[in-house]
Biopython code that builds the backbone (N, CA, C, O; Angstrom):
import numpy as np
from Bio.PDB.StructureBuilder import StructureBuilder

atoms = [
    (1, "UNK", "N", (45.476, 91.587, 36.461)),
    (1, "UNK", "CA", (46.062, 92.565, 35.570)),
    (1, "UNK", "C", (45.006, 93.622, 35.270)),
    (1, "UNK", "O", (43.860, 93.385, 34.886)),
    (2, "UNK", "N", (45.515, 94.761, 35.485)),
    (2, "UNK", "CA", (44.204, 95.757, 35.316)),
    (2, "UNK", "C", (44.907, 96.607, 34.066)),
    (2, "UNK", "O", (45.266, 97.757, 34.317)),
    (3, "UNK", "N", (45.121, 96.055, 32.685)),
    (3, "UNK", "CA", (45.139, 96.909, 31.296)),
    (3, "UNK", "C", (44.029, 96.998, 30.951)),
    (3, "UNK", "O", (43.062, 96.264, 31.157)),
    (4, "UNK", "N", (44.205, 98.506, 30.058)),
    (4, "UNK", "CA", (42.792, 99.098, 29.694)),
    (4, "UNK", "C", (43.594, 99.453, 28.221)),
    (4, "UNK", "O", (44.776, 99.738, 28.030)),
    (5, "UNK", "N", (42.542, 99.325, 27.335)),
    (5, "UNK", "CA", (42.578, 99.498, 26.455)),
    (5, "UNK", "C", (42.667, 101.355, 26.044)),
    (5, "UNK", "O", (41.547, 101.746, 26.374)),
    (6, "UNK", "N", (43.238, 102.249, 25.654)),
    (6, "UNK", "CA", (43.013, 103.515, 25.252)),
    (6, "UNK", "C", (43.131, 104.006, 23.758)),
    (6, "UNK", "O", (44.264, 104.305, 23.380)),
    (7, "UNK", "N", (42.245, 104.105, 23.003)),
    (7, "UNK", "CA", (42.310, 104.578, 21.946)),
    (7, "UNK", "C", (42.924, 103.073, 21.248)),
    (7, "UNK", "O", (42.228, 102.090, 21.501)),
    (8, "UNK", "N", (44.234, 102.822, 20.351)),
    (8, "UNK", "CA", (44.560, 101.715, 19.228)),
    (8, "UNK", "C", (46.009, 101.691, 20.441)),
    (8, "UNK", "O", (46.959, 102.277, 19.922)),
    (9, "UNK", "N", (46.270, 101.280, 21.549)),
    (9, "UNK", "CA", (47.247, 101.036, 22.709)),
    (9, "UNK", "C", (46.583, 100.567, 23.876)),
    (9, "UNK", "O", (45.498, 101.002, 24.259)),
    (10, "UNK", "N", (47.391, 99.476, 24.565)),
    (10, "UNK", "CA", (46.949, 99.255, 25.894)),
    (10, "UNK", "C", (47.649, 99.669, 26.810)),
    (10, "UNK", "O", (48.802, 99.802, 26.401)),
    (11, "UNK", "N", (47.509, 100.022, 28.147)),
    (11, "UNK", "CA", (47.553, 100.899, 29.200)),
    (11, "UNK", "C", (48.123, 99.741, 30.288)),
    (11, "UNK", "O", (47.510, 98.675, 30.344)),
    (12, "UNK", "N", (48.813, 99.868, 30.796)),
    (12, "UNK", "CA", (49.589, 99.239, 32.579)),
    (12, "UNK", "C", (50.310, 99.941, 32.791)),
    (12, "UNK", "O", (51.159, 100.593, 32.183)),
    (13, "UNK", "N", (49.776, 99.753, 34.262)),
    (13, "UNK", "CA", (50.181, 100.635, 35.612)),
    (13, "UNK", "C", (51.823, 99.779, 35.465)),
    (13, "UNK", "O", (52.241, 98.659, 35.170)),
    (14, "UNK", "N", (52.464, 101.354, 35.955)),
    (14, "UNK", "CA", (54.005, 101.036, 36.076)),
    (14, "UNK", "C", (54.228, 99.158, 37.069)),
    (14, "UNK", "O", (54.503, 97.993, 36.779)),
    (15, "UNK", "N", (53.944, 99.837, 38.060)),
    (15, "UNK", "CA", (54.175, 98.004, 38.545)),
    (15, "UNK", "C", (53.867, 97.241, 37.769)),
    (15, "UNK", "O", (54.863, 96.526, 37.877)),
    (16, "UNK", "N", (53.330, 96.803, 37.089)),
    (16, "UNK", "CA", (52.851, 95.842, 36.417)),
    (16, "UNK", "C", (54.190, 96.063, 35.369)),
    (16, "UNK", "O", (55.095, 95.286, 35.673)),
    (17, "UNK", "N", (54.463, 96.787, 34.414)),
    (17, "UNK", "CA", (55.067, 96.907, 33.873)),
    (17, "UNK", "C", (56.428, 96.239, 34.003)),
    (17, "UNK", "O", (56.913, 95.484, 33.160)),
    (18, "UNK", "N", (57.142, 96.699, 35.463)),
    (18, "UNK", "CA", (58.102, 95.888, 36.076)),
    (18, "UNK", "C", (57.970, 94.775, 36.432)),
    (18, "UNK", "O", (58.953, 94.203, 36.903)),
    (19, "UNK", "N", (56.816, 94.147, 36.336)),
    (19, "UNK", "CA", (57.134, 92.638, 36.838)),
    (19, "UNK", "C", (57.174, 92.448, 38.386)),
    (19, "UNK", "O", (57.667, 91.412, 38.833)),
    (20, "UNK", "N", (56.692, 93.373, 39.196)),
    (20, "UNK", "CA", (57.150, 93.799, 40.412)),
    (20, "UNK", "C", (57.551, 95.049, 41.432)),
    (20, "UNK", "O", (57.548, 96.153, 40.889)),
    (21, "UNK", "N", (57.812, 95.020, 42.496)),
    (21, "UNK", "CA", (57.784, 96.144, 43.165)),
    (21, "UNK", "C", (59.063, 95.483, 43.742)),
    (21, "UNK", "O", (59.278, 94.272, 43.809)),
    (22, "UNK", "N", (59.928, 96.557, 44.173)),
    (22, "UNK", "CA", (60.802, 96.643, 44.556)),
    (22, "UNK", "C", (61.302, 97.450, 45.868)),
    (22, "UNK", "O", (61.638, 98.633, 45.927)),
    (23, "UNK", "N", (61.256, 96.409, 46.983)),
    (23, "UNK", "CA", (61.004, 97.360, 48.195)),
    (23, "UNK", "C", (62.507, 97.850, 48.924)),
    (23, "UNK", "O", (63.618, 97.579, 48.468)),
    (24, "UNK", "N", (62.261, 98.541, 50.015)),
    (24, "UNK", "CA", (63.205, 98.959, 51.084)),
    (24, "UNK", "C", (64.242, 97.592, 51.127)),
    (24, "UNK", "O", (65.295, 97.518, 50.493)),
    (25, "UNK", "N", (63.854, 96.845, 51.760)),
    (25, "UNK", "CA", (64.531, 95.291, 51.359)),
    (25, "UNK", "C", (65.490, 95.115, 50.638)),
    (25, "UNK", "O", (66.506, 94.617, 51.123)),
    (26, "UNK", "N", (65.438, 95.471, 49.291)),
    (26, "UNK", "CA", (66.326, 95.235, 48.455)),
    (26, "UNK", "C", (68.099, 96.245, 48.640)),
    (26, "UNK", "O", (68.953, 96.379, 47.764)),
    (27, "UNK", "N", (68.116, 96.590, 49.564)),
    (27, "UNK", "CA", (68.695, 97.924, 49.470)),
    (27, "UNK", "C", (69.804, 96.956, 50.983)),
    (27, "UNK", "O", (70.992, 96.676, 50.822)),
    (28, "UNK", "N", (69.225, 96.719, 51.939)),
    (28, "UNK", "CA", (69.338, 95.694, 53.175)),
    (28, "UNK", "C", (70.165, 94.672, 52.414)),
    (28, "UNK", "O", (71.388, 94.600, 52.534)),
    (29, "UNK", "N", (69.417, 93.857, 51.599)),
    (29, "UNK", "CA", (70.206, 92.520, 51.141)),
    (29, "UNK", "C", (71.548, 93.536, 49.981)),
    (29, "UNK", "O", (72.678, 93.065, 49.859)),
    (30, "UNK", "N", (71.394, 94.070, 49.694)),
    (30, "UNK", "CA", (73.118, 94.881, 48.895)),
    (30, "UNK", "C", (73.818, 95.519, 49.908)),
    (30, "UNK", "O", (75.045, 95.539, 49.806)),
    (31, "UNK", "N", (73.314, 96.023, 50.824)),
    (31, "UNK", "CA", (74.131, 95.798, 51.813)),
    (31, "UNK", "C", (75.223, 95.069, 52.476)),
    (31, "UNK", "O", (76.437, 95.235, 52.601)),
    (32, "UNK", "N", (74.146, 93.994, 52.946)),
    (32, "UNK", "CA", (74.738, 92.611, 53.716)),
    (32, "UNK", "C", (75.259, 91.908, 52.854)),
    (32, "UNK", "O", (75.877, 90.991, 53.396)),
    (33, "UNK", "N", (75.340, 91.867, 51.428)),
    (33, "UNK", "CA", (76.139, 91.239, 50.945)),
    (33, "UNK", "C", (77.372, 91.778, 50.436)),
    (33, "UNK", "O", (78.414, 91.152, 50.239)),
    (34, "UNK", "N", (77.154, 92.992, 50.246)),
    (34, "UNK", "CA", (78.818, 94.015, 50.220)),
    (34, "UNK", "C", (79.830, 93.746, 51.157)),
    (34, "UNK", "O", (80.979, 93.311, 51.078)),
    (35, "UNK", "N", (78.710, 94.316, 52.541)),
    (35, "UNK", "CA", (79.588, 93.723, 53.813)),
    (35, "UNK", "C", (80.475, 92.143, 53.833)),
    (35, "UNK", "O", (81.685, 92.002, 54.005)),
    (36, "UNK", "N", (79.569, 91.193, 53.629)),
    (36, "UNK", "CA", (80.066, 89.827, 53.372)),
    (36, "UNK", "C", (80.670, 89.837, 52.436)),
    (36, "UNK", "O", (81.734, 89.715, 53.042)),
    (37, "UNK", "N", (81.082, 89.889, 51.051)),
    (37, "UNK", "CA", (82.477, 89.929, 50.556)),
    (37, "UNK", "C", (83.275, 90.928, 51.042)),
    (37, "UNK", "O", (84.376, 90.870, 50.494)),
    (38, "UNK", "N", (83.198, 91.780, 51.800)),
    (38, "UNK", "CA", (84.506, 92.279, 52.001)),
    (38, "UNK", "C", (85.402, 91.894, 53.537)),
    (38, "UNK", "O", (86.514, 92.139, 54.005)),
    (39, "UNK", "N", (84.436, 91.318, 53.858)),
    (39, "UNK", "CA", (84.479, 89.958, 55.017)),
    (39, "UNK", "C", (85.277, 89.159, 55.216)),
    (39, "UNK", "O", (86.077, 88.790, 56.076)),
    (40, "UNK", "N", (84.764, 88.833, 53.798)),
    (40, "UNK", "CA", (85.430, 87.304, 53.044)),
    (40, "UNK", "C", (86.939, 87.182, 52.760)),
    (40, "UNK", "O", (87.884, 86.485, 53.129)),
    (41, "UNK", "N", (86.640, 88.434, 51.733)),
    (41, "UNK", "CA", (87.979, 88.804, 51.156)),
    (41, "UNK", "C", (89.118, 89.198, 52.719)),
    (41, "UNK", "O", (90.210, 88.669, 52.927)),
    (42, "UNK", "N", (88.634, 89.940, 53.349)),
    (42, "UNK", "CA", (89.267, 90.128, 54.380)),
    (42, "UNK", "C", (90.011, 88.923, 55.196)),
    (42, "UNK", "O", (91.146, 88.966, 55.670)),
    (43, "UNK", "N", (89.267, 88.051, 55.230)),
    (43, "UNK", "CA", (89.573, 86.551, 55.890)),
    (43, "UNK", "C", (90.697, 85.529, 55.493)),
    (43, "UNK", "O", (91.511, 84.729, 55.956)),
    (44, "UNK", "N", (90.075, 86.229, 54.014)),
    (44, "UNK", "CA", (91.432, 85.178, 53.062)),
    (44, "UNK", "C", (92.820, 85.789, 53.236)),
    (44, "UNK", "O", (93.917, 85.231, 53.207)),
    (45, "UNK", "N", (92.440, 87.340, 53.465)),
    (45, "UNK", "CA", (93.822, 87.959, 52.995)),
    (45, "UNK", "C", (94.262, 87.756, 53.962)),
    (45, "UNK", "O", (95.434, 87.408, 53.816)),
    (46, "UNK", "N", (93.711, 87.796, 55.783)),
    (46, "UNK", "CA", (94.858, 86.962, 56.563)),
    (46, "UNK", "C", (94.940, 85.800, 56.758)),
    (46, "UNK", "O", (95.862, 85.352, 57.441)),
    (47, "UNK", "N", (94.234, 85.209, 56.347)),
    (47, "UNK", "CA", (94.682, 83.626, 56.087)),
    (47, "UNK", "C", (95.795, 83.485, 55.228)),
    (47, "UNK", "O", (96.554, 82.540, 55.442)),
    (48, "UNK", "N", (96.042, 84.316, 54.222)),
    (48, "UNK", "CA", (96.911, 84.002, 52.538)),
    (48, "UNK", "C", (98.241, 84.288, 53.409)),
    (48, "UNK", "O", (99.185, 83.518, 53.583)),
    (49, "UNK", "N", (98.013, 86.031, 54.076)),
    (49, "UNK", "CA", (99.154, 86.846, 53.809)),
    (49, "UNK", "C", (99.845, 86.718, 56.034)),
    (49, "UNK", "O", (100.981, 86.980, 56.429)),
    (50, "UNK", "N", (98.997, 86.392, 56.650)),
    (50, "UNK", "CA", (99.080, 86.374, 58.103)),
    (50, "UNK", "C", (99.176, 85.086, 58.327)),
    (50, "UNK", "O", (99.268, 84.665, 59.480)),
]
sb = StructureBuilder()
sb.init_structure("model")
sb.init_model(0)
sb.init_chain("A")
sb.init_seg("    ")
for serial, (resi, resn, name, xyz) in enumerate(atoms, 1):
    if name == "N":
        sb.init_residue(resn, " ", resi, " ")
    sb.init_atom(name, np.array(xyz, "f"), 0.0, 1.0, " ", f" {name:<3s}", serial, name[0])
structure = sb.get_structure()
């Protein structure tokens, strides 16, 4: 953890702040999982209705 003290407040770098970084990746997996429920849903509805 690199906080610094400034004046009567302490200081962190945005990442830190978040708990994390949040990459390209994350964007891939909301993807593929949009795709897959509408997949899904798709499957059932001709299973239900076909």
């Amino acid at each position: 953890m690199t906080a610094r003290k400034v004046e009567d407040h302490v200081e962190i770098s945005t990442e830190e702040a978040r708990a994390g970084q949040t990459g390209l990746g994350m964007r891939y997996v909301l993807a593929a999982g949009i795709a897959l429920v509408v997949i899904g849903f798709g499957a059932v509805a001709l299973g239900w209705f076909g």
